[in-house]
C-alpha positions in Angstrom: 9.1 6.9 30.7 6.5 8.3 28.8 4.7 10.1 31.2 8.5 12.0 31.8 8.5 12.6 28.3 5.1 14.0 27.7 6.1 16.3 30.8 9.3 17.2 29.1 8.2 17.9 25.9 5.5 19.9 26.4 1.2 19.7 26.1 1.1 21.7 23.2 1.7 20.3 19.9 3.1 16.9 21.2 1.2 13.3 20.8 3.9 10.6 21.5 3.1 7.5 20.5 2.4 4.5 23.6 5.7 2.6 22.0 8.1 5.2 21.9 10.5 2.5 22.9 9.3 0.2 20.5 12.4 -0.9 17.9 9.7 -3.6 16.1 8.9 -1.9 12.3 5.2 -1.5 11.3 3.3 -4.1 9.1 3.3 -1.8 5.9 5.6 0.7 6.8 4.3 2.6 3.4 0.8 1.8 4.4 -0.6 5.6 3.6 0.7 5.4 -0.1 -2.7 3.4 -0.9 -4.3 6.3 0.6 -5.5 8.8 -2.5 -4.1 12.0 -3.3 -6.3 15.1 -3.2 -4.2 17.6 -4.2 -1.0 19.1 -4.1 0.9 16.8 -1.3 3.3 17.4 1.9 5.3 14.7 3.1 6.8 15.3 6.6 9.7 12.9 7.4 10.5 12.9 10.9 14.1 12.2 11.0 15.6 8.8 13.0 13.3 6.8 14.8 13.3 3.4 16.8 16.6 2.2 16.9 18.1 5.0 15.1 17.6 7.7 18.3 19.6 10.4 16.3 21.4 13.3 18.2 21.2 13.3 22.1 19.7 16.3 24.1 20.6 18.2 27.4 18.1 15.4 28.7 19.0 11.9 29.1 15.7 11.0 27.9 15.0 12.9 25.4 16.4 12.1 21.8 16.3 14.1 18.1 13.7 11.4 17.2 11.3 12.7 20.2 11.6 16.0 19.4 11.2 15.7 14.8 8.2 13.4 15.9 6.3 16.0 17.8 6.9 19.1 15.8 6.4 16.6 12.6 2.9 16.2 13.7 2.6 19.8 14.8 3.4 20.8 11.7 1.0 18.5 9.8 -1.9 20.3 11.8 -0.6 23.5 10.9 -0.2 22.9 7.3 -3.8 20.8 7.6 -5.2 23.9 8.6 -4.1 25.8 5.8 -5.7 23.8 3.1 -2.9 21.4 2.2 -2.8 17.6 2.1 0.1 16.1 4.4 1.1 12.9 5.6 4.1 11.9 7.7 6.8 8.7 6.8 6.2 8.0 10.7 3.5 8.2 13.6 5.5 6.4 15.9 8.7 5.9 17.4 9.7 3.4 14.6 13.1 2.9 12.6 13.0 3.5 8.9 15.8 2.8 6.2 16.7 6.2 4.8 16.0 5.0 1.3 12.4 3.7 2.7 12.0 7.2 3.1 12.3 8.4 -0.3 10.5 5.4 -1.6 7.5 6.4 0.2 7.8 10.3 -1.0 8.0 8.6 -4.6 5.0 5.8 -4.3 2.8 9.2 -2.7 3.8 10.8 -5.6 4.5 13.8 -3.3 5.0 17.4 -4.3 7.5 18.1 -1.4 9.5 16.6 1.2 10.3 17.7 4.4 12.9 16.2 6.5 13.2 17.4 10.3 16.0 17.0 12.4 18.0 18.4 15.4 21.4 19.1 15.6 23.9 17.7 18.2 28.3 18.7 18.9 31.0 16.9 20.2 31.7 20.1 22.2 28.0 20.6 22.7 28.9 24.0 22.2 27.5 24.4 18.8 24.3 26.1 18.1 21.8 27.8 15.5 20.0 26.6 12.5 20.5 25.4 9.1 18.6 23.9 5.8 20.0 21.7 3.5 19.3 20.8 -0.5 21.6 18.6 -2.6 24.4 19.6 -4.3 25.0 18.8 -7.8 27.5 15.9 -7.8 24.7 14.5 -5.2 22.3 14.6 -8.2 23.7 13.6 -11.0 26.2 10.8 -9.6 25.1 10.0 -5.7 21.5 9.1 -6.6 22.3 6.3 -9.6 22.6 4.0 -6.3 19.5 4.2 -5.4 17.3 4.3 -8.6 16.6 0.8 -7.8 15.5 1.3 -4.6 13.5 4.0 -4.3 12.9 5.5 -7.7 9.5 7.2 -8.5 6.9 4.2 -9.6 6.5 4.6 -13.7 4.0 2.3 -15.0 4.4 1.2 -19.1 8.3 2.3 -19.3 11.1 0.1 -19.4 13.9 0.2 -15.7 16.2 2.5 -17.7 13.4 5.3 -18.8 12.2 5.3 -15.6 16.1 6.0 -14.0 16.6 8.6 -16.8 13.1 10.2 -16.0 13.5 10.2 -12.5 17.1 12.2 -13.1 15.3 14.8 -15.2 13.0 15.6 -12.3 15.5 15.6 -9.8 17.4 17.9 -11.9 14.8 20.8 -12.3 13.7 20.6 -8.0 16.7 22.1 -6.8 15.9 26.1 -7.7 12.0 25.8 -5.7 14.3 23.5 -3.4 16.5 26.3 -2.9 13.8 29.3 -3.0 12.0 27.1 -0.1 14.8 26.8 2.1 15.9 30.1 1.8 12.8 31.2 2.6 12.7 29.2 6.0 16.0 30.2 7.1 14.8 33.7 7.1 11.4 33.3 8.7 13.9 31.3 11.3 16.0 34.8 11.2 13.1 36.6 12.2 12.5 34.5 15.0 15.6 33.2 16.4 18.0 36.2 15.5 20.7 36.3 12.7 23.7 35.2 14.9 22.1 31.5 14.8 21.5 31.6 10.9 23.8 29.2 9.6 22.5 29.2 5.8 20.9 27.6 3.1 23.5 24.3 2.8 24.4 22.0 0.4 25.3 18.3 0.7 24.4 14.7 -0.5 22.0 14.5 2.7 21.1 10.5 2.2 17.6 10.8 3.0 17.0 13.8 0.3 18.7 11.6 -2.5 15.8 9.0 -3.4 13.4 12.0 -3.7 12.1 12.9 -7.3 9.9 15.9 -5.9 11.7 19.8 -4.1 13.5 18.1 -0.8 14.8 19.8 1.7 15.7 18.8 5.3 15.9 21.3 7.9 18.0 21.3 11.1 16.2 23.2 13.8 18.8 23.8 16.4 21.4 21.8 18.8 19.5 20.0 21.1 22.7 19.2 23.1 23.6 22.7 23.5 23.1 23.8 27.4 20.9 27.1 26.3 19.3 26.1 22.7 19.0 22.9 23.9 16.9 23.6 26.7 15.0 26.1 24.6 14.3 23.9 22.3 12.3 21.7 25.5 9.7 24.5 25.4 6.2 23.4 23.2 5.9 27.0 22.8 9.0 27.9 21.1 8.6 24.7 18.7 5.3 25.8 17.9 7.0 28.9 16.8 9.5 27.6 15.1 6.8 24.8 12.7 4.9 28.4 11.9 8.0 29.6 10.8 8.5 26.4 8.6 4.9 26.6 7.6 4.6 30.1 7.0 7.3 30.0 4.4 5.9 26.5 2.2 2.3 28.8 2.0 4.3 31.3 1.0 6.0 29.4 -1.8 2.9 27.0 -2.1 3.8 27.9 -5.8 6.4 25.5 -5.8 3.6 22.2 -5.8 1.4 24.1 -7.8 4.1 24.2 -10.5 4.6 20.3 -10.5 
């Protein structure tokens, strides 16, 4: 099966892991938070993974977590290349808790997370694109549930500083939040053509809720859909798509300077 995937997917960009299949978790699966940070820091979070397969595609196959995983680590290299440090929550097909997630972005100490993901209908008839930041309510009452759990790591304060602290921060990342995403939707415009532009959205997206750093998650198209879908099969046009997503965080590269 992996040989048909590599074919599916694509040469360019793509590096599937030997145990795509595999549903076993990783010894540490925040292993690269000992690693130290050299500057202003990406975190890529391939959405779903292992168990968690996500949205199904035109293929019977080929899942979201195939395709977030490959233009995850396209987009590493592209963002590598232009001068920034970036890791991913996953190299391989592996399941992660959605609060593991955030808990890594937090023990990184990350200056941005990025969630990928791909979109999927009951009608399969649904298509275009779409970033998402929290809402408010998600903020200031959705998070308090997972303070314990994956809550930025504050040495010398006391359980309840660090919960208050960590709301503060949340608070002030939702206007670079929102100045990043909108300025991936248009770069996505530009590429894919308005009539796909579904907007700049807001909702309590559970994976964006531990995150104390400018989250967003972005939905690349509708993998199910029987003309985006098999578009979105194509390296090439995922390689375009990760420049457009890459172009737009060196553009606003202001937004880790300022953290």
């Amino acid at each position: 099966m992996i040989c048909a995937l590599t074919v599916a997917l694509g040469a360019t960009g793509v590096a599937l892991a030997e145990n795509a299949d595999s549903a076993a978790p990783p010894a540490a699966p925040a292993a690269a938070v000992v690693a130290q940070k050299l500057g202003p820091l990406i975190l890529i979070d391939p959405g779903h993974g292992g168990t968690n397969s996500g949205a199904p595609s035109i293929r019977p196959d080929l899942f979201e977590k195939h395709i977030t995983l490959a233009m995850a680590e396209t987009l590493r290299d592209e963002l590598e290349s232009m001068g920034f440090d970036v890791r991913l929550t996953r190299t391989q097909d592996i399941y992660l808790t959605l609060q593991e997630r955030g808990r890594i972005a937090n023990e990184m100490d990350a200056d941005l997370f990025v969630s990928l993901h791909a979109n999927a209908s009951e009608s399969h008839s649904h298509s275009g694109y779409e970033t998402f930041i929290l809402t408010p309510d998600a903020i200031d009452i959705d998070t308090r549930a997972l303070r314990q759990q994956s809550g930025r790591v504050r040495n010398g304060v006391t359980p309840d500083t660090a919960a208050l602290l960590d709301d503060i921060e949340r608070s002030t990342t939702q206007l670079p939040a929102a100045k990043l995403a909108a300025a991936i939707q248009d770069n996505m415009r530009k590429l894919r053509g308005k009539a796909g532009d579904r907007g700049v959205r807001q909702d309590s997206m559970h994976v964006l809720l531990g995150a104390t750093m400018p989250a967003i998650l972005v939905e690349v198209g509708f993998i199910d859909h029987p003309i985006e879908g098999e578009e979105l099969m194509d390296a090439e046009l995922r390689s375009e798509i990760v420049h457009a997503i890459a172009q737009a965080i060196g553009t606003h590269s202001r937004v880790l300077a300022e953290r």
